[in-house]
DODREN-525667 format. One record per residue (C-alpha): chain; x, z, y; residue in three letters. Coordinates in nm, 3 decimals, padded with zeros to 5 digits. Last residue first. Example, Ala and Ser with C-alpha at 12.3 -4.5 7.8 and 13.67 -1.06 7.14 Angstrom:
2
<'A'; <01.367; 00.714; -00.106>; 'ser'>
<'A'; <01.230; 00.780; -00.450>; 'ala'>
This chain:
394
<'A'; <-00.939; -00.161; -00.040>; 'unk'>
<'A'; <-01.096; -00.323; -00.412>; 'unk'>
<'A'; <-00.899; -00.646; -00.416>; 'unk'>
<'A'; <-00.968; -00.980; -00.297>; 'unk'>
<'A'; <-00.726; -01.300; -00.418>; 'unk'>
<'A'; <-00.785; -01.634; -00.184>; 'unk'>
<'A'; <-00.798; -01.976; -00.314>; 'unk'>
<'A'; <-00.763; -02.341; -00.085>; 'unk'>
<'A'; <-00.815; -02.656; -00.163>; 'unk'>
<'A'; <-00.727; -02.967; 00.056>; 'unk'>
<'A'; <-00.921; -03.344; 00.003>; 'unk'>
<'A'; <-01.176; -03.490; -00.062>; 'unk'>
<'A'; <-01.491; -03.231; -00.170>; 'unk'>
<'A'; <-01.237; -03.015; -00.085>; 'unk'>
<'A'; <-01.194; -02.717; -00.327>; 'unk'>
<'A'; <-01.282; -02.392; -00.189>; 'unk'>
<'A'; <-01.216; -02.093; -00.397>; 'unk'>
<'A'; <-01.258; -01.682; -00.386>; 'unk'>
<'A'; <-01.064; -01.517; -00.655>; 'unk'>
<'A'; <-01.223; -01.137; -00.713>; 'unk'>
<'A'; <-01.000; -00.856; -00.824>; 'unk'>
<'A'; <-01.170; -00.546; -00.865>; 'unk'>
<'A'; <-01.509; -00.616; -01.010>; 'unk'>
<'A'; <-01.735; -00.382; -01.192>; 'unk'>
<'A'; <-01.747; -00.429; -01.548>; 'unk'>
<'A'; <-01.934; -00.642; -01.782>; 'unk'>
<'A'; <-02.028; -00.929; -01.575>; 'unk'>
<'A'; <-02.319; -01.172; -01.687>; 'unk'>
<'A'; <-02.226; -01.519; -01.734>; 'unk'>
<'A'; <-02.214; -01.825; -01.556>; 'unk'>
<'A'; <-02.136; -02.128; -01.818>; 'unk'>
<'A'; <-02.438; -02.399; -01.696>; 'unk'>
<'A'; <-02.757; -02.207; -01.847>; 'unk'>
<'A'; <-02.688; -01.911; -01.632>; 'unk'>
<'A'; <-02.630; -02.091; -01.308>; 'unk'>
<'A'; <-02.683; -01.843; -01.024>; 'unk'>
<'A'; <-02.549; -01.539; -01.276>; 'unk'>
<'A'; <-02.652; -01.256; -01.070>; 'unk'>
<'A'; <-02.374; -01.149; -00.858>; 'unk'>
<'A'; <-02.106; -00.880; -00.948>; 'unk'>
<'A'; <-02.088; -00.519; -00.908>; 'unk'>
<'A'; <-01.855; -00.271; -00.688>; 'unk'>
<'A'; <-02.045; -00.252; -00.380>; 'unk'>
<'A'; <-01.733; -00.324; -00.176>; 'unk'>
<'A'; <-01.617; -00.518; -00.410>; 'unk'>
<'A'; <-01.921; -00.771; -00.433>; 'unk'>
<'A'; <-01.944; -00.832; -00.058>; 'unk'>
<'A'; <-01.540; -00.882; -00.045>; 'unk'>
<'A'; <-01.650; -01.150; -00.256>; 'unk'>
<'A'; <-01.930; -01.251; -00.082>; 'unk'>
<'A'; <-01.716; -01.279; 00.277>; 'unk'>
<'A'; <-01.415; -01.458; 00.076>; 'unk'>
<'A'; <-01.675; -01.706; -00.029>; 'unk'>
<'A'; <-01.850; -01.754; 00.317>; 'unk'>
<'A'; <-01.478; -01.774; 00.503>; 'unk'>
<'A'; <-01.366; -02.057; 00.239>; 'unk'>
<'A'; <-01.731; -02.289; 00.279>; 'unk'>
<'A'; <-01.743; -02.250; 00.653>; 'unk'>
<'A'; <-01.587; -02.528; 00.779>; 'unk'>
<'A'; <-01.787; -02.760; 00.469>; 'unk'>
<'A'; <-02.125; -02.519; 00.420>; 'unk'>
<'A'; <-02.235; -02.705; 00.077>; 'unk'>
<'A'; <-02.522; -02.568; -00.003>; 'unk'>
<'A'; <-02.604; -02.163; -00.027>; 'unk'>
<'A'; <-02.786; -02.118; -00.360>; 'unk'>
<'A'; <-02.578; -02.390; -00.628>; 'unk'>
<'A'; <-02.327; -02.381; -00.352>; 'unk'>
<'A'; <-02.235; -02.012; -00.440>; 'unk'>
<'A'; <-02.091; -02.120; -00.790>; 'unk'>
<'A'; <-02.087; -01.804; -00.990>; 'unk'>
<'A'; <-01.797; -01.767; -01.249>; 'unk'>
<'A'; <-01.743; -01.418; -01.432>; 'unk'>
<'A'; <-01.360; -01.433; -01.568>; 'unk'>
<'A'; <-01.208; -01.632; -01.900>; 'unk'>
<'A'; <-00.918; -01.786; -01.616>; 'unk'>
<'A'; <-00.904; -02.077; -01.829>; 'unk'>
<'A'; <-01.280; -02.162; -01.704>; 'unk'>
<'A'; <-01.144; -02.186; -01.406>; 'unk'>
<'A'; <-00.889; -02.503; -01.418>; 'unk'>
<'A'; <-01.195; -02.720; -01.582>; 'unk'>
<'A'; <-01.436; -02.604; -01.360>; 'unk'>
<'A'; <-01.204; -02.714; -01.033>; 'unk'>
<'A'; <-01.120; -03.050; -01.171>; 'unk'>
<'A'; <-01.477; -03.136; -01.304>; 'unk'>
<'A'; <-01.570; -03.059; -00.933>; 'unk'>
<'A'; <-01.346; -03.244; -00.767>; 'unk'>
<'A'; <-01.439; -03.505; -00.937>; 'unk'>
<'A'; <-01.793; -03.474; -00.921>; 'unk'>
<'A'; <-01.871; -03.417; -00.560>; 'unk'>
<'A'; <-02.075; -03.054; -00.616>; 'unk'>
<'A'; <-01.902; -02.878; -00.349>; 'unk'>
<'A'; <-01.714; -02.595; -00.547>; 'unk'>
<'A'; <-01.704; -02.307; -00.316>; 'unk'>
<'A'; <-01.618; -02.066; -00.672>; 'unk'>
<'A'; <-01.686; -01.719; -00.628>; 'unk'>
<'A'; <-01.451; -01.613; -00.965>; 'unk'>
<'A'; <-01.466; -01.245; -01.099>; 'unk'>
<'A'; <-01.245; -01.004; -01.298>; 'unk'>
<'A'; <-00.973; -01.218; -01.172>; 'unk'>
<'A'; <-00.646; -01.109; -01.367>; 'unk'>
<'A'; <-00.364; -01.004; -01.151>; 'unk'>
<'A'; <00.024; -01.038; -01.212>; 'unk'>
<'A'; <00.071; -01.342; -00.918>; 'unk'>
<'A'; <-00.348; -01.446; -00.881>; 'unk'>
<'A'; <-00.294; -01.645; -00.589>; 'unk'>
<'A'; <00.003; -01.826; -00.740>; 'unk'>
<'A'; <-00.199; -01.855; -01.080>; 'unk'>
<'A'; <-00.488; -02.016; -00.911>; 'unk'>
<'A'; <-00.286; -02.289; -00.758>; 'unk'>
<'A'; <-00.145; -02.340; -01.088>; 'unk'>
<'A'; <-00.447; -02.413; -01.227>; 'unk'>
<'A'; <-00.536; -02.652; -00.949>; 'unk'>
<'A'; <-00.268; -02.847; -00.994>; 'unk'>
<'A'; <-00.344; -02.835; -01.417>; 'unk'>
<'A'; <-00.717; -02.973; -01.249>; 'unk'>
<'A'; <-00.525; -03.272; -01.038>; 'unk'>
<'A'; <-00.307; -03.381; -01.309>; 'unk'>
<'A'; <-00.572; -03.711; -01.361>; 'unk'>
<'A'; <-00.593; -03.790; -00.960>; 'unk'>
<'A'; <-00.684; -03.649; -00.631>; 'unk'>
<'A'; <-00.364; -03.583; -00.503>; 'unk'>
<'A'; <-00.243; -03.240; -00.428>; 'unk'>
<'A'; <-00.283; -03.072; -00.087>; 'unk'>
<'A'; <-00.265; -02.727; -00.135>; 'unk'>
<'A'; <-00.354; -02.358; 00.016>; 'unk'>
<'A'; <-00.267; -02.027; -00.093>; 'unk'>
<'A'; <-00.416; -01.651; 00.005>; 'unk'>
<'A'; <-00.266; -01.300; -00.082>; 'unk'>
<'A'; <-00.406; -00.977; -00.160>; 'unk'>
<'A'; <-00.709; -00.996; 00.080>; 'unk'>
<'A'; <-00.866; -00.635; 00.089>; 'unk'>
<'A'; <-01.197; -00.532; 00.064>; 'unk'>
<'A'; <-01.514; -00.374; 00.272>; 'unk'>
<'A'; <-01.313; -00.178; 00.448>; 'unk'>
<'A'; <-01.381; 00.158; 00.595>; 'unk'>
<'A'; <-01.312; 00.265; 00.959>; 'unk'>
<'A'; <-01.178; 00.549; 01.112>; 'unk'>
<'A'; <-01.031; 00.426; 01.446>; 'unk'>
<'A'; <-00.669; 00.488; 01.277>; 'unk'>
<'A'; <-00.761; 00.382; 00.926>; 'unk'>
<'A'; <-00.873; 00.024; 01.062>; 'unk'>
<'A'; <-00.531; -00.004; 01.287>; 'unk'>
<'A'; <-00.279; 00.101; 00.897>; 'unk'>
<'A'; <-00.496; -00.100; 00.724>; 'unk'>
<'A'; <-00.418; -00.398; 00.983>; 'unk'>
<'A'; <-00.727; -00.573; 01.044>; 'unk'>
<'A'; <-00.995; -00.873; 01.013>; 'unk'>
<'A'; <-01.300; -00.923; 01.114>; 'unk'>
<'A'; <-01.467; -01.208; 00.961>; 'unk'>
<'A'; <-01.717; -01.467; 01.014>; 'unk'>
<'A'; <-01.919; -01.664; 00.842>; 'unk'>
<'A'; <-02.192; -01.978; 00.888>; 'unk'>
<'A'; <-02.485; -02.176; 00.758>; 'unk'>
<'A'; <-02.640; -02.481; 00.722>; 'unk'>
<'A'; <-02.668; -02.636; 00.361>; 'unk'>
<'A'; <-02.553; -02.941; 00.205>; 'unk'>
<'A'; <-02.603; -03.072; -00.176>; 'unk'>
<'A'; <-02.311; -03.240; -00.276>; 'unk'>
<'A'; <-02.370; -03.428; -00.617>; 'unk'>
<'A'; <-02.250; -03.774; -00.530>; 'unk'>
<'A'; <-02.546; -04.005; -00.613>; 'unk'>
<'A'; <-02.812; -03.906; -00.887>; 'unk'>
<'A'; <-02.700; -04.101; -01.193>; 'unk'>
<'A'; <-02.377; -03.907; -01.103>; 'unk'>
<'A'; <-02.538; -03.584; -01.254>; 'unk'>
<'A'; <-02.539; -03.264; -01.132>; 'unk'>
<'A'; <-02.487; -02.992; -01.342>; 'unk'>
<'A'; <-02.219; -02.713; -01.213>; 'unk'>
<'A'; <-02.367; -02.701; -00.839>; 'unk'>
<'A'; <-02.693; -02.599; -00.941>; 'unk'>
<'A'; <-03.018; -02.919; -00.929>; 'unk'>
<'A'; <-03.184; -02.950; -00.622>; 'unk'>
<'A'; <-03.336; -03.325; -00.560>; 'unk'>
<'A'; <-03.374; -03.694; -00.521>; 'unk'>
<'A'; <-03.021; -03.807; -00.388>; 'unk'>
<'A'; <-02.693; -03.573; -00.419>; 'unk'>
<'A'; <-02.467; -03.684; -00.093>; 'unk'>
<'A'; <-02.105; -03.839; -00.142>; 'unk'>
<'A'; <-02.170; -04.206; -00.134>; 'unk'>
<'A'; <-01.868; -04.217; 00.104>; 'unk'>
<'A'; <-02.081; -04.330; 00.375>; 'unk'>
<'A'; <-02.325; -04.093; 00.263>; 'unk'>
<'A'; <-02.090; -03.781; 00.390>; 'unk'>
<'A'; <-02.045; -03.841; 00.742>; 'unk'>
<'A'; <-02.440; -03.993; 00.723>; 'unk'>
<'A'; <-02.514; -03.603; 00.677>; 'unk'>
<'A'; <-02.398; -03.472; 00.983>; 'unk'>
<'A'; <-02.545; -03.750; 01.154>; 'unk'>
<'A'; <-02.878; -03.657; 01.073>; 'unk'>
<'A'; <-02.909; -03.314; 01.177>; 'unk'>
<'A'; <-02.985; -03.045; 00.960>; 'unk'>
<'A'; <-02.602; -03.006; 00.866>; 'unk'>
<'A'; <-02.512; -02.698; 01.112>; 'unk'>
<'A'; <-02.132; -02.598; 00.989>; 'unk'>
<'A'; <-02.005; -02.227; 01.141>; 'unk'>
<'A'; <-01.622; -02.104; 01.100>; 'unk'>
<'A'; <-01.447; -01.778; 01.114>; 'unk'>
<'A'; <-01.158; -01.576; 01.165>; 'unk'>
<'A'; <-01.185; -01.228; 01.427>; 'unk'>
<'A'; <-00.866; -01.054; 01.443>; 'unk'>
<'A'; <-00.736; -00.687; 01.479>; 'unk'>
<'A'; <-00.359; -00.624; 01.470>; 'unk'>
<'A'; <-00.232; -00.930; 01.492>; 'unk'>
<'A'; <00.166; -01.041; 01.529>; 'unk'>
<'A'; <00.214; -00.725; 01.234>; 'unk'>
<'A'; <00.327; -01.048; 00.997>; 'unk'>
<'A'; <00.010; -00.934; 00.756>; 'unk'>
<'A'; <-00.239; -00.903; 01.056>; 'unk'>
<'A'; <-00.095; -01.294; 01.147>; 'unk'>
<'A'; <-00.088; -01.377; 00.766>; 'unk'>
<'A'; <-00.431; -01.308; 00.739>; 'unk'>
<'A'; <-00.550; -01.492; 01.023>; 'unk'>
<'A'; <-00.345; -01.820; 00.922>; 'unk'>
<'A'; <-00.485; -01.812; 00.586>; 'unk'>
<'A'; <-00.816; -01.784; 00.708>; 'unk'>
<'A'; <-00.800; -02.047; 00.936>; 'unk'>
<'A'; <-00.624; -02.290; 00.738>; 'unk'>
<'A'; <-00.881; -02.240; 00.464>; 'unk'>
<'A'; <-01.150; -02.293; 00.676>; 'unk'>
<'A'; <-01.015; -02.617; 00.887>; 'unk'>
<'A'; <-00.922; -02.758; 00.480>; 'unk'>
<'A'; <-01.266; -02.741; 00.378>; 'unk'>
<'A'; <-01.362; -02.984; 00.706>; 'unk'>
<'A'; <-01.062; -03.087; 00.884>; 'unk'>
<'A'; <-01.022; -02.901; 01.204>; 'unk'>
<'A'; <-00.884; -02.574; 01.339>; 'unk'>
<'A'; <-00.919; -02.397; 01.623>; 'unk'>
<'A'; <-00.703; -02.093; 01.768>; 'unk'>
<'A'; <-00.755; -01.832; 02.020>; 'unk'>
<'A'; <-00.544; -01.553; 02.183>; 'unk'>
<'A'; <-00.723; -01.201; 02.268>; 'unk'>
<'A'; <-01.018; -01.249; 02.492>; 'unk'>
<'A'; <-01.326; -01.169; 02.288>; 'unk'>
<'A'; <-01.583; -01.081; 02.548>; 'unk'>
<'A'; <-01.889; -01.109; 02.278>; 'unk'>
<'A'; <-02.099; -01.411; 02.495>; 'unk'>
<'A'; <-01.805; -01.560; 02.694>; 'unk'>
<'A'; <-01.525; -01.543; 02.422>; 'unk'>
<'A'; <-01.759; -01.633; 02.163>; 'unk'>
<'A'; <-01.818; -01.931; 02.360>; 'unk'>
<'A'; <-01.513; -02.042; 02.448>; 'unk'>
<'A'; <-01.453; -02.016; 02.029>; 'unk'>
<'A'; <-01.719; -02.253; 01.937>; 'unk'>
<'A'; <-01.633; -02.493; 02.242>; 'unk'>
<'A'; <-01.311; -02.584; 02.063>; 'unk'>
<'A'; <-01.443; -02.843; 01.859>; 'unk'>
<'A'; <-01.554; -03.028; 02.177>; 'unk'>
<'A'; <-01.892; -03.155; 02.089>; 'unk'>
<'A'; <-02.085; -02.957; 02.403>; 'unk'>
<'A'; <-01.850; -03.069; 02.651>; 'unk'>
<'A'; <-01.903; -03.446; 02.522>; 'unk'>
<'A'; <-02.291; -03.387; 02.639>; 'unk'>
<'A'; <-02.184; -03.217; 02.967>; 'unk'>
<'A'; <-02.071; -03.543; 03.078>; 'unk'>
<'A'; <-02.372; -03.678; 03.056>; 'unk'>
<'A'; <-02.450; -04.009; 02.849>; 'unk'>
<'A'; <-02.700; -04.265; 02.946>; 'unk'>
<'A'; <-02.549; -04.402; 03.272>; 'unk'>
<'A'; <-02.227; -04.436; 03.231>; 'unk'>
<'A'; <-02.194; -04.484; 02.910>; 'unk'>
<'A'; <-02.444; -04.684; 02.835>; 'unk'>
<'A'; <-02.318; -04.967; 03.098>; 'unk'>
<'A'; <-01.958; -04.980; 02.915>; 'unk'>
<'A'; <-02.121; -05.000; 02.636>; 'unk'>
<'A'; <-02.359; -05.302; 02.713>; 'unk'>
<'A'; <-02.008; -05.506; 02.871>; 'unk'>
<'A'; <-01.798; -05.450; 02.558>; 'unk'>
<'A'; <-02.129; -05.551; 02.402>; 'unk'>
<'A'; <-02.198; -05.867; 02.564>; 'unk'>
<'A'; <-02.399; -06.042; 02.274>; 'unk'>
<'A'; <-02.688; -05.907; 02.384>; 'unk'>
<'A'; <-03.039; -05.864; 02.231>; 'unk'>
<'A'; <-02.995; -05.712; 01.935>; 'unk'>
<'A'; <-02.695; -05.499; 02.099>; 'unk'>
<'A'; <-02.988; -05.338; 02.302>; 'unk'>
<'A'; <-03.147; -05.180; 02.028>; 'unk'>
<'A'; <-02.845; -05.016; 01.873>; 'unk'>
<'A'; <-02.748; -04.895; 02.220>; 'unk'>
<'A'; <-03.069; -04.732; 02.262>; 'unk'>
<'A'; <-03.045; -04.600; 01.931>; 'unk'>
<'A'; <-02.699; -04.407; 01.972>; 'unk'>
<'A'; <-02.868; -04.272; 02.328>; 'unk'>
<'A'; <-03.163; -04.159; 02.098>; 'unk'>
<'A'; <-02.962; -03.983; 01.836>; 'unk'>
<'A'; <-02.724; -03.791; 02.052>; 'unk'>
<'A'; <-02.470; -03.707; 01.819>; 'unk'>
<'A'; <-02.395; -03.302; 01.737>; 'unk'>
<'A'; <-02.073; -03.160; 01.775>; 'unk'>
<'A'; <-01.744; -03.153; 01.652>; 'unk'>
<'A'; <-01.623; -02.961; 01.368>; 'unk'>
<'A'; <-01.514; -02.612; 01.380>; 'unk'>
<'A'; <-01.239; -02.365; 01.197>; 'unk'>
<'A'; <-01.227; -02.071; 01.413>; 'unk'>
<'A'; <-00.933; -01.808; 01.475>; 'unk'>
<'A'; <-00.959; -01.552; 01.716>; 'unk'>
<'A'; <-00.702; -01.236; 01.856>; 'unk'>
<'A'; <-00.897; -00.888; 02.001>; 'unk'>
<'A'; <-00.718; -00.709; 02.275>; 'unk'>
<'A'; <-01.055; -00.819; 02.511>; 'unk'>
<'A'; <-01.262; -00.696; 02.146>; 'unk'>
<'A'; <-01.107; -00.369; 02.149>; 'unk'>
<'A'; <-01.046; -00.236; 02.453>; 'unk'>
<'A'; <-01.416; -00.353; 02.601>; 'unk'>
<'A'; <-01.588; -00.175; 02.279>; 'unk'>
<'A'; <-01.909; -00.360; 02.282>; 'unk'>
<'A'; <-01.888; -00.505; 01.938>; 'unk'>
<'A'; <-01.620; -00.300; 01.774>; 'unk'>
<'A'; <-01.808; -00.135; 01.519>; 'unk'>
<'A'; <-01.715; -00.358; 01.223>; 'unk'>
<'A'; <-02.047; -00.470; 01.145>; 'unk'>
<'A'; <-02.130; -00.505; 01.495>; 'unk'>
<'A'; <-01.854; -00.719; 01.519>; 'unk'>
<'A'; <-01.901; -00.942; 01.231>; 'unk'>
<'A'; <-02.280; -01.001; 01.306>; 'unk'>
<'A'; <-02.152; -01.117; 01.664>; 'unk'>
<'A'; <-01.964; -01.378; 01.519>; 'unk'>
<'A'; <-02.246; -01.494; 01.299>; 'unk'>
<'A'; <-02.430; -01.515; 01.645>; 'unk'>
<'A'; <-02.149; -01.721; 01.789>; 'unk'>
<'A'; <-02.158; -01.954; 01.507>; 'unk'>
<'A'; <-02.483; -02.035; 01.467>; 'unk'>
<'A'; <-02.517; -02.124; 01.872>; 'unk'>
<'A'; <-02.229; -02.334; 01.843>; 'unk'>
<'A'; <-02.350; -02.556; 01.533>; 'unk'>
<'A'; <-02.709; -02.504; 01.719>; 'unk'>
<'A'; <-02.596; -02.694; 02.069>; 'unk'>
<'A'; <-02.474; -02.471; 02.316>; 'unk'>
<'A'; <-02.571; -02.475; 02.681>; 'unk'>
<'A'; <-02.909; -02.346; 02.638>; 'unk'>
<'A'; <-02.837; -02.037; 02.446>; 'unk'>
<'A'; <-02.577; -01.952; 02.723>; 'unk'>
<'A'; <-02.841; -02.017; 02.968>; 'unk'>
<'A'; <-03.090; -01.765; 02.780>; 'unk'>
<'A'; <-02.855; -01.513; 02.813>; 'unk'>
<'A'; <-02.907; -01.264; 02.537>; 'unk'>
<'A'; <-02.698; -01.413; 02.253>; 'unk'>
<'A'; <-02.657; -01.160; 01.942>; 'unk'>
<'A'; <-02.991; -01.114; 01.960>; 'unk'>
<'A'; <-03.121; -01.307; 02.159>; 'unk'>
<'A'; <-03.068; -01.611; 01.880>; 'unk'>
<'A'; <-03.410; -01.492; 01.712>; 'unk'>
<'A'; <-03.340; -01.652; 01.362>; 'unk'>
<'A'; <-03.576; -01.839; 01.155>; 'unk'>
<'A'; <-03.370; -01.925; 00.826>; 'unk'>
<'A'; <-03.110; -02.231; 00.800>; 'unk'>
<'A'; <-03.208; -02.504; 00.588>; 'unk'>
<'A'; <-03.038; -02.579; 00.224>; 'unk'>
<'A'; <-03.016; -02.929; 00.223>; 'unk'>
<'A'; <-03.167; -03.230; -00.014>; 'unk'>
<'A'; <-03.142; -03.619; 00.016>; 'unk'>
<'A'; <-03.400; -03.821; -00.086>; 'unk'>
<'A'; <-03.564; -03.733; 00.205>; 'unk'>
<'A'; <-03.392; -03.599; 00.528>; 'unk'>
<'A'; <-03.700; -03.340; 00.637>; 'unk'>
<'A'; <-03.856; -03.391; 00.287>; 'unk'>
<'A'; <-03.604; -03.184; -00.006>; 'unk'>
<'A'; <-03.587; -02.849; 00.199>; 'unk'>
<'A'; <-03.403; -02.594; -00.027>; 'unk'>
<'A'; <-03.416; -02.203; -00.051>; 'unk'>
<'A'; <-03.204; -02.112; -00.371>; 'unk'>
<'A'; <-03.344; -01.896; -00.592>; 'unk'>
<'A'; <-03.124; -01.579; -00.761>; 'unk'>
<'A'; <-03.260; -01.455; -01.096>; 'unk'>
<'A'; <-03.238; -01.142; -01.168>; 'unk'>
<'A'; <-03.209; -01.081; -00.783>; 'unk'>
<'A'; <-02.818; -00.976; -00.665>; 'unk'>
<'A'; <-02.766; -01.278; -00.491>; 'unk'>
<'A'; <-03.064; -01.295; -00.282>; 'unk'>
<'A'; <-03.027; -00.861; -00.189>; 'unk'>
<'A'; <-02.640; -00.912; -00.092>; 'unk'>
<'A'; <-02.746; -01.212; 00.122>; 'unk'>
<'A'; <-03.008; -00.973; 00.318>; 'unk'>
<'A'; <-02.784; -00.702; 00.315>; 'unk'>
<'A'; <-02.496; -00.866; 00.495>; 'unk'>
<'A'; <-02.670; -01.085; 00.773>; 'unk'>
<'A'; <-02.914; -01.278; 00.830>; 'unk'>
<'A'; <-03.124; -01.482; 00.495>; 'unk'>
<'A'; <-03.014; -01.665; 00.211>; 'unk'>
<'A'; <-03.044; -02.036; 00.398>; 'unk'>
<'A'; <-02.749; -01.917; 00.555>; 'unk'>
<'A'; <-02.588; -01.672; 00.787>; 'unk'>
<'A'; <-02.300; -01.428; 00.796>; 'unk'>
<'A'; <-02.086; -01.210; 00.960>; 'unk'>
<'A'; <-01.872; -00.935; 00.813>; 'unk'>
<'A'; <-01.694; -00.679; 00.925>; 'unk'>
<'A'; <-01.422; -00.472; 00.795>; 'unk'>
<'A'; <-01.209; -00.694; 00.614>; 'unk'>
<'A'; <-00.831; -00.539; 00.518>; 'unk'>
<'A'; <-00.505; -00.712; 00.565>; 'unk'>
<'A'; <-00.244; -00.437; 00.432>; 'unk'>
<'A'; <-00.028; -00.372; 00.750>; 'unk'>
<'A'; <00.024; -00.028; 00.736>; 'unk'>
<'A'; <00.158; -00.078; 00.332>; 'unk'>
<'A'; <00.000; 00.000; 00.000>; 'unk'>
């Protein structure tokens, strides 16, 4: 045990499961966990919608509100979830002292300006002229404000008062991973002492999911768990909106404002292997250099659903012989956000000390017959990067 231990001791998060710790904790532990889908707002393709949420809560100004679009808005109230749930949110010396890493995307299209110029290009052959004209009259300035990636983090610094240094990533999976990683090894290096990591991914829009039908990525006609769906049905990635944050901190800073942790995060490894026939043994010995001398007692797997990468993954995890759930089958695919959600449910589960329901019990996920104390958390690209993450009891 050392003073600077990385420890998690607040958690943020929102999904189709509900708001907030207990309420995910609650869907996962059911007999039989349900995932909340919505299979005719984007028909055939499926996603896993975000719940009703009063966004005063954690974002009282209704001009802030107003000037974020909902990938920015679902981030900074999963931000504030991680605060309060640490105890620091208000604390002026805390959070202005306080360090940030996100992992964003940009922002939302605007449909009816993209139309518009669709239209028009029908009818003109002078397109270099037609977008010239569209952009300066049809799209606002504040509009390419609203996409920068980096906007998620201004805004948690204006809304909570988080004023410490600040760091985006980008790159779907990868962005999350990075931005855990990099958190951890801040608190771990002593450069942090206190740290807020997190990421946010809003897909019920269309343009988030053309991104992945142009690679013929998306599952078509239905819900089916992450470990069984079949290519007759497109490219098995189900999507869901949804977001997690963390707050991060030394042992030795948590222990002297008397807080507990939920967990502790051993050690966390990245990749970029190719995407070909050796790419499961790569993954295997990914998991072993997360693992070093430990033995999972349970696996929270971000697998995607895009068939190769998920063959890969199930094939290097089922030599581990630990608990598997596949949080995708219930929460979608959350690309930023898939890494910080999985390391948020396992710290979840070892902080409670029991396991999920099995989400897929007739695809391999079984029952748990001890309380956890090492958990792997995963998130293997749907393209590219993978990333794992070892929890232990704190």
């Amino acid at each position: 045990m050392s003073g600077n231990d990385v420890v998690i001791t607040g958690i943020g998060i929102v999904s189709s499961l509900g708001l907030g710790v207990d309420d995910h904790w609650n869907a996962v532990s059911e007999a039989k966990p349900l995932a909340k889908t919505d299979s005719q707002t984007f028909s055939p393709y499926t996603v896993h919608p975000l719940p009703e949420i009063d966004w005063s809560q954690q974002i009282p100004k209704r001009g802030d509100q107003r000037q974020m679009e909902t990938w920015q808005r679902l981030g900074t109230y999963a931000a504030g979830l991680a605060l309060d749930d640490s105890g620091m949110k208000g604390d002026e010396a805390l959070v202005s002292s306080m360090d940030m890493v996100v992992a964003a995307g940009g922002g939302e299209r605007d449909l009816e300006v993209d139309q518009a110029i669709l239209d028009a290009s029908l009818e003109r052959n002078d397109r270099e002229v037609l977008l010239n004209e569209k952009l300066t009259t049809e799209l606002r300035p504040t509009l390419f404000l609203a996409q920068l990636s980096n906007l998620l983090a201004g805004n948690i610094s204006i809304v909570h008062k988080v004023t410490g240094s600040s760091r985006t990533f980008m790159g779907e999976e990868g962005a999350g991973v990075s931005a855990v990683e990099t958190a951890a090894a801040r608190i771990a290096s002593g450069q942090s002492s206190h740290l807020l990591v997190g990421a946010a991914f809003q897909t019920e829009h269309p343009d988030m999911l053309l991104a992945y039908e142009l690679g013929n990525y998306l599952q078509h006609d239905g819900w089916s768990p992450v470990w069984a769906r079949d290519e007759a049905h497109g490219g098995g990635i189900v999507t869901g909106s949804g977001a997690a944050f963390l707050v991060l901190e030394s042992r030795e800073h948590a222990e002297r404002r008397g807080r507990q942790a939920y967990a502790r995060i051993s050690r966390v490894v990245s990749g970029r292997n190719r995407r070909d026939s050796s790419f499961a043994e790569k993954l295997s010995g990914l998991a072993e250099k997360a693992l070093g001398d430990s033995a999972p007692d349970l696996i929270l797997s971000g697998a995607s659903g895009a068939h190769a990468a998920t063959r890969a993954e199930r094939d290097a995890l089922d030599k581990l012989d630990a608990p598997l759930r596949g949080m995708s089958s219930l929460s979608g695919h959350l690309k930023e956000a898939q890494f910080p959600f999985a390391v948020a449910l396992g710290a979840m589960s070892l902080h409670r000390k029991a396991t999920p329901s099995p989400f897929a019990p007739d695809h391999g996920e079984a029952a748990a017959s001890a309380e956890p104390s090492h958990v792997l958390a995963t998130a293997i690209g749907y393209h590219r990067f993978e990333g794992m993450a070892l929890l232990e009891q704190a």
